[in-house]
C-alpha positions in Angstrom: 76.4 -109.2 -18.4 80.1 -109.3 -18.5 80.0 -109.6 -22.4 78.1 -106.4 -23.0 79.7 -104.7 -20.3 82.8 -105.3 -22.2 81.6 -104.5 -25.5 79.6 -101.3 -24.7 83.7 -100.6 -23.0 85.3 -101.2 -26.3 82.4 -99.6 -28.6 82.7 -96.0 -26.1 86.6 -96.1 -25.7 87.0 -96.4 -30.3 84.3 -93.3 -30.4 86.5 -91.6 -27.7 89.7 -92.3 -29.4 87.9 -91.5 -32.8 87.0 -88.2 -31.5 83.2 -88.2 -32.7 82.2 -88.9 -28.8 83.2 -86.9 -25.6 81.7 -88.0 -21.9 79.4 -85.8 -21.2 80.6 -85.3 -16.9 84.2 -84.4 -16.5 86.1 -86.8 -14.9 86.6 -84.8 -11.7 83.0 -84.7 -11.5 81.7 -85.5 -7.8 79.2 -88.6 -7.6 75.5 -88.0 -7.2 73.1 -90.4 -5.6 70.2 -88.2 -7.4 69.0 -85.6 -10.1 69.6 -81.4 -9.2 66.1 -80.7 -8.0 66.8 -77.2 -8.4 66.7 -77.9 -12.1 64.2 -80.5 -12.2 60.5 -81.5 -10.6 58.2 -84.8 -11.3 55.8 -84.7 -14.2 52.6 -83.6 -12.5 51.5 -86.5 -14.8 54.1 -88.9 -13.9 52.1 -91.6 -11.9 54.8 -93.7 -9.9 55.9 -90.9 -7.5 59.6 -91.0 -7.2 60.5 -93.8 -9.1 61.2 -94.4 -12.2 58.8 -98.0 -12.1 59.3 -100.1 -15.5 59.8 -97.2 -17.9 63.6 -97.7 -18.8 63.5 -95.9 -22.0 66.7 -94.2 -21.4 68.5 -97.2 -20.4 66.8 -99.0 -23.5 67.7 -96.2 -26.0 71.3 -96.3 -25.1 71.9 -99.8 -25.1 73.0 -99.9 -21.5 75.1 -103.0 -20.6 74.0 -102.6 -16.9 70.0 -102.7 -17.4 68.5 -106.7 -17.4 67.0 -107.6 -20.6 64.3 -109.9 -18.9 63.1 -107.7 -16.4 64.4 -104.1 -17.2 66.2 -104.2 -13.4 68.9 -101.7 -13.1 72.0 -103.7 -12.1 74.1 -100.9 -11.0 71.0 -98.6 -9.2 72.7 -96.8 -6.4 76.5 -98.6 -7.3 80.0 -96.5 -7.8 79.3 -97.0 -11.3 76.0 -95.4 -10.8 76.9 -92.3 -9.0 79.7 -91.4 -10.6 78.2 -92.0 -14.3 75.1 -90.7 -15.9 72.3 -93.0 -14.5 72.6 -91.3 -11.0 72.8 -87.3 -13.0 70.3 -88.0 -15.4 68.2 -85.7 -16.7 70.8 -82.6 -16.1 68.8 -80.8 -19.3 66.0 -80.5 -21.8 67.5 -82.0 -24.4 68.3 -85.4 -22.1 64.8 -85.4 -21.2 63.9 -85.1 -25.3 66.6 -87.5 -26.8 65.0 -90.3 -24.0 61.6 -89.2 -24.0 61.7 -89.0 -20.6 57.9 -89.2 -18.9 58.5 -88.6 -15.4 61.1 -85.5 -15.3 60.2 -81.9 -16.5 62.6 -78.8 -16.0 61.6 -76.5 -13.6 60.5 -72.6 -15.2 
C-alpha cells in the first residue's frame, strides 16, 4: 500500500503545483465522520441500507491508494485521513454523485 500511497502523493502534489488541480475542501475544513444529510437521502432503490456494501466505484474511479485491490476494503474507513479528506464528505453534490455513478446517494429536492 505504501507504494501507491506514495505515488498517488506525488501524482496530486505535480497537478497542484501545475495548477490544473485544486483540492476540492479547504484546508481549514472541519473533519466529518459522515455525508450532510440535509443535502443528501439513500436511494429508495439502494438495497444495503446505510452502507455502502461492495460497490466502491468512487474509490475505483479515482484510483484510491487506500481502497484493497483484492477485496475492495476501505483501509482508511473512519481514520484521520478519512474524516478530514473526501471519503468521509462524499457525495457533497450532484455532480460527485454523476462523475462516480453513485447508486446509493440521491440529493434531497
Amino acid at each position: 500500500m505504501v507504494p501507491r500511497l506514495t505515488g498517488y502523493t506525488y501524482r496530486q502534489a505535480y497537478h497542484y503545483l501545475r495548477k490544473d488541480f485544486s483540492p476540492p475542501i479547504p484546508i481549514t475544513s472541519p473533519p466529518m465522520r459522515g455525508q450532510d444529510l440535509t443535502l443528501l437521502q439513500i436511494n429508495p432503490l439502494w438495497q444495503h441500507g446505510e452502507s455502502c456494501a461492495d460497490c466502491g466505484k468512487c474509490c475505483r474511479k479515482m484510483d484510491c491508494p487506500l481502497q484493497e485491490r483484492e477485496t475492495g476494503q476501505c483501509q482508511a474507513y473512519d481514520s484521520f485521513f478519512w474524516r478530514y479528506f473526501n471519503c468521509g464528505r462524499y457525495p457533497s453534490s450532484q455532480a460527485e454523485i454523476d462523475r462516480y455513478e453513485c447508486p446509493k446517494w440521491v440529493m434531497r429536492t
